[in-house]
DOGU-836810 format. One record per residue: y, z negated, x of N, C-alpha, C in turn; residue in one letter. Coordinates in pm, whole numbers, plus 50000, padded with zeros to 5 digits. Layout:
BEGIN
YZXYZXYZXA;...
This chain:
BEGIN
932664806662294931704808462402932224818762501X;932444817262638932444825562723931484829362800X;931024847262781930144846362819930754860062983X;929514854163039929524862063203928764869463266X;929354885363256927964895363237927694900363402X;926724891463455926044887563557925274897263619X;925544903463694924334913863810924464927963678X;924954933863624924804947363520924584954963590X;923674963863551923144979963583924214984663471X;924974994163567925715002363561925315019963555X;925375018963411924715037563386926355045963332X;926815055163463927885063063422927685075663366X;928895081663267928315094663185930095098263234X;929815109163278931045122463320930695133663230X;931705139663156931835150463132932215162563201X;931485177163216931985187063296933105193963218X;933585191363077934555197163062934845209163042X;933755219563035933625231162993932435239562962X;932045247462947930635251962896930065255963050X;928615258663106928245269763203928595281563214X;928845289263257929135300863311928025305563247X;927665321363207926415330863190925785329263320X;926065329263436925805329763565924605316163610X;925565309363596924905291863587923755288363511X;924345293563371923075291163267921955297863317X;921895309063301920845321863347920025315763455X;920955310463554920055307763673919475293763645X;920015283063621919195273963575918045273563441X;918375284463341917205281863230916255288663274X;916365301163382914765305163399914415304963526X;914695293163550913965287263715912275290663691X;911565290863793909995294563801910025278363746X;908755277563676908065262863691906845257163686X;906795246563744905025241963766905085229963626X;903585224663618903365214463518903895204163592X;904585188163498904655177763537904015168463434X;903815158763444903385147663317904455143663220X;903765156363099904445154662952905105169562952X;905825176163057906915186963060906535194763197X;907485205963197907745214563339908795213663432X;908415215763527910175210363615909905223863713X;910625226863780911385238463875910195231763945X;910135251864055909395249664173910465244364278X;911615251764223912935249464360913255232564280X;912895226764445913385213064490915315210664546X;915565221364504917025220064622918115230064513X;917955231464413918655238564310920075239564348X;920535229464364922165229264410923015233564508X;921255239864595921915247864732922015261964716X;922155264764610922295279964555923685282364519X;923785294364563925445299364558925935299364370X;925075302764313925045300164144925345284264066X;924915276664202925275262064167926465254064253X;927305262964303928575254064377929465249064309X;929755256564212931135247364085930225239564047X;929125236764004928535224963957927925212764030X;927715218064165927395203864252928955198164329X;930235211664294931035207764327931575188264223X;931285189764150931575181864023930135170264063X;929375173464047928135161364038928395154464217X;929055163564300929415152164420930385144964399X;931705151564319932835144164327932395135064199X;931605131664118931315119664062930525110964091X;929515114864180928865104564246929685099164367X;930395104664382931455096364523932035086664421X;932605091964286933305083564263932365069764201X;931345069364147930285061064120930215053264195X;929745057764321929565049864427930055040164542X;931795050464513932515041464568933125029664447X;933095033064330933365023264253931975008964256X;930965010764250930095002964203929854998464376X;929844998964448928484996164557930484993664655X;931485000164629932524994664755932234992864902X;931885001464934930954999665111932124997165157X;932014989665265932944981665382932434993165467X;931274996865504931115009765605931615022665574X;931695031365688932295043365616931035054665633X;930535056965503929095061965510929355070565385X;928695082065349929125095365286927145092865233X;927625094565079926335095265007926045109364931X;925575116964994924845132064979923935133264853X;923515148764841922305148064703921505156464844X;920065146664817918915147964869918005166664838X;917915161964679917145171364594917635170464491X;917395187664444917555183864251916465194564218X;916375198864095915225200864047915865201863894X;915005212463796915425216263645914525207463607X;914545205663466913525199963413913385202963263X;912545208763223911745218563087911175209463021X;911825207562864910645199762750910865204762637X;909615209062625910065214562520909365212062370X;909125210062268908985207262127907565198062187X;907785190462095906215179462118906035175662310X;906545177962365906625175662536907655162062533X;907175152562657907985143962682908395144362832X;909445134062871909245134363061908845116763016X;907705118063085907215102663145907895091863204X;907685081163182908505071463241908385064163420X;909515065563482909415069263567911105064363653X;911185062563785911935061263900912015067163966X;912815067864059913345078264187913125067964294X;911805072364352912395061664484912665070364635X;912855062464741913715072764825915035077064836X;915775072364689916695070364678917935063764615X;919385065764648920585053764587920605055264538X;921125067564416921995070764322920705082764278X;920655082064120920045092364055920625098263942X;920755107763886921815116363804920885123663768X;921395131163596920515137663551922135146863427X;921705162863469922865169963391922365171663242X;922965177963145922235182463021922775193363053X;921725202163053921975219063018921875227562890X;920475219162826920625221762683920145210162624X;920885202662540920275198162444920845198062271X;919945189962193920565189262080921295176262043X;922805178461989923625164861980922825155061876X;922815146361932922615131161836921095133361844X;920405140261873918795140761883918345138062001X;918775143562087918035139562225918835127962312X;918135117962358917855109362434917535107062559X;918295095162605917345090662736917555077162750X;916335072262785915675060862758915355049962917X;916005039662920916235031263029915485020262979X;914975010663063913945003263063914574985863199X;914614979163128915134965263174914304964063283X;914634961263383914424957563508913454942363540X;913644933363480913124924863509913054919763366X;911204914963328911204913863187911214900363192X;911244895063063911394877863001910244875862978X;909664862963081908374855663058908504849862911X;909374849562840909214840962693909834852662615X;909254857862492909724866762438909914860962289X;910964865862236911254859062099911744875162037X;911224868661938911644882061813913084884061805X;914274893261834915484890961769915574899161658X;917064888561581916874894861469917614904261468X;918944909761579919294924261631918814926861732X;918564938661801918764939761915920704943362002X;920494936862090921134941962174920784945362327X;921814948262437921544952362550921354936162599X;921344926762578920904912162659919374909962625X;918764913462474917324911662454916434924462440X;917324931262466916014945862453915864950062574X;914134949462576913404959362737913804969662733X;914034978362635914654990262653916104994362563X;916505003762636917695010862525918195024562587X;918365034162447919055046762511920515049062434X;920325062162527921765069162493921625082562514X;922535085662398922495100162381922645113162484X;922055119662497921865128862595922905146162524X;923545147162577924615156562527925095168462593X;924835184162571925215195562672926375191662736X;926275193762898927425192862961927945177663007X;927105169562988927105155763008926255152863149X;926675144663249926585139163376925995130263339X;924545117863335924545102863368924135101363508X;924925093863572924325087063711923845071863694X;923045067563774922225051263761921525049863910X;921065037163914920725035064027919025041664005X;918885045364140917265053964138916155044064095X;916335030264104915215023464046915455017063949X;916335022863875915975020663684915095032863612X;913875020763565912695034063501913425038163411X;913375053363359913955060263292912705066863170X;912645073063114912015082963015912365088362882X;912135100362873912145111162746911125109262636X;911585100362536910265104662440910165119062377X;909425119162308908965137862295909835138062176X;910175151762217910965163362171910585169162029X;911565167061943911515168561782911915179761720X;912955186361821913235202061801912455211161865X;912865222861789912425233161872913325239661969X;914605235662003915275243862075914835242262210X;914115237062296913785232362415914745224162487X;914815212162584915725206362632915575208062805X;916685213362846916805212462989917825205663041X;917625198163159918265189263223918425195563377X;918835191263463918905193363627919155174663660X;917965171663741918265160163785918125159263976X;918465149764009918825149664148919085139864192X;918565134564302918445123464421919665119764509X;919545110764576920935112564685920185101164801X;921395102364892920655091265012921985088665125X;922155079565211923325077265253923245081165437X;924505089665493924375095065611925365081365699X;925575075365806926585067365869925745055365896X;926405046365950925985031765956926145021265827X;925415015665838925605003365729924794992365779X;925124982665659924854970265729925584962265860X;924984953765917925754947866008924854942866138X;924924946266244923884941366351924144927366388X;925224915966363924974906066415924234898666283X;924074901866187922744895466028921974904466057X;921424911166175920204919466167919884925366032X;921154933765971920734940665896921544955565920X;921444955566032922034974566104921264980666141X;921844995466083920945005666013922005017666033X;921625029066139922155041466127921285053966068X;921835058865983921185068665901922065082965946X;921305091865968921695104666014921235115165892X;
């Protein structure tokens, strides 16, 4: 049987390759924070514009360029930015809700702390099957959902409208993440298919 793996959502994982800095850590684990549904996330919307976060958005741009120019290959010459980022706090019995990024291309989420082989993140099939049959494995062709391990120092990027979610938290060490948006500056599209579009 040959089979032909048709339209895939593409979820990339980069490694940073070294621990945080005291500097880095410090400033990302005790961001101020408000309530969200299930967990806490940062009041600061723009985390990455802090002089404490330049080696690290240095790295989360140069992998989302490379994401993006791998997966999406624009024929235009258009530069895809991070919008917002934001920490995100869960801690023992806390979950993050299931949930999308809209507003934007590309969505990424760092691990700052977690615990190996315990913590998770959880992606959710895009378009479900009007006929559902029991399988007797799962795999990624019949399951609505599936995760992957969530690991300190680990990058995933995905497209912003794959629902995502955290089920709750089994340790006590607390889990923090930094996640973040993006959006595209240049022309795209094409004005004679009336589909041109300059974005500033």
């Amino acid at each position: 049987m040959e089979i032909n793996h048709l339209f895939p959502t593409a979820v990339a994982r980069f490694q940073l390759g070294r621990e945080l800095t005291d500097t880095e850590h410090t400033f990302l684990s005790m961001q101020e924070n408000k309530p969200n549904i299930g967990n806490v996330v940062s009041v600061n919307k723009t985390i990455l514009k802090n002089k404490e976060c330049q080696d690290l958005k240095q790295f989360i741009e140069t992998s989302v360029k490379e994401y993006f120019d791998q997966m999406y290959l624009p024929k235009e010459d258009v530069e895809i930015y991070i919008t917002q980022s934001w920490v995100n706090f869960t801690k023992q019995d806390e979950f993050h809700h299931k949930h999308n990024h809209g507003n934007s291309i590309i969505s990424g989420v760092f691990y700052i702390n977690t615990v190996k082989d315990t913590d998770k993140i959880y992606f959710y099939k895009q378009n479900n099957d009007q006929i559902r049959l029991t399988p007797r494995d799962f795999n990624t062709y019949n399951s609505e959902s599936w995760w992957l391990n969530a690991e300190t120092g680990d990058l995933l990027l995905f497209p912003s409208s794959l629902t995502h979610s955290v089920e709750k938290v089994t340790h006590s060490d607390g889990r923090i993440s930094l996640s973040f948006n993006t959006f595209l500056r240049g022309k795209i599209g094409n004005e004679d298919s009336l589909t041109g579009l300059t974005l500033d």
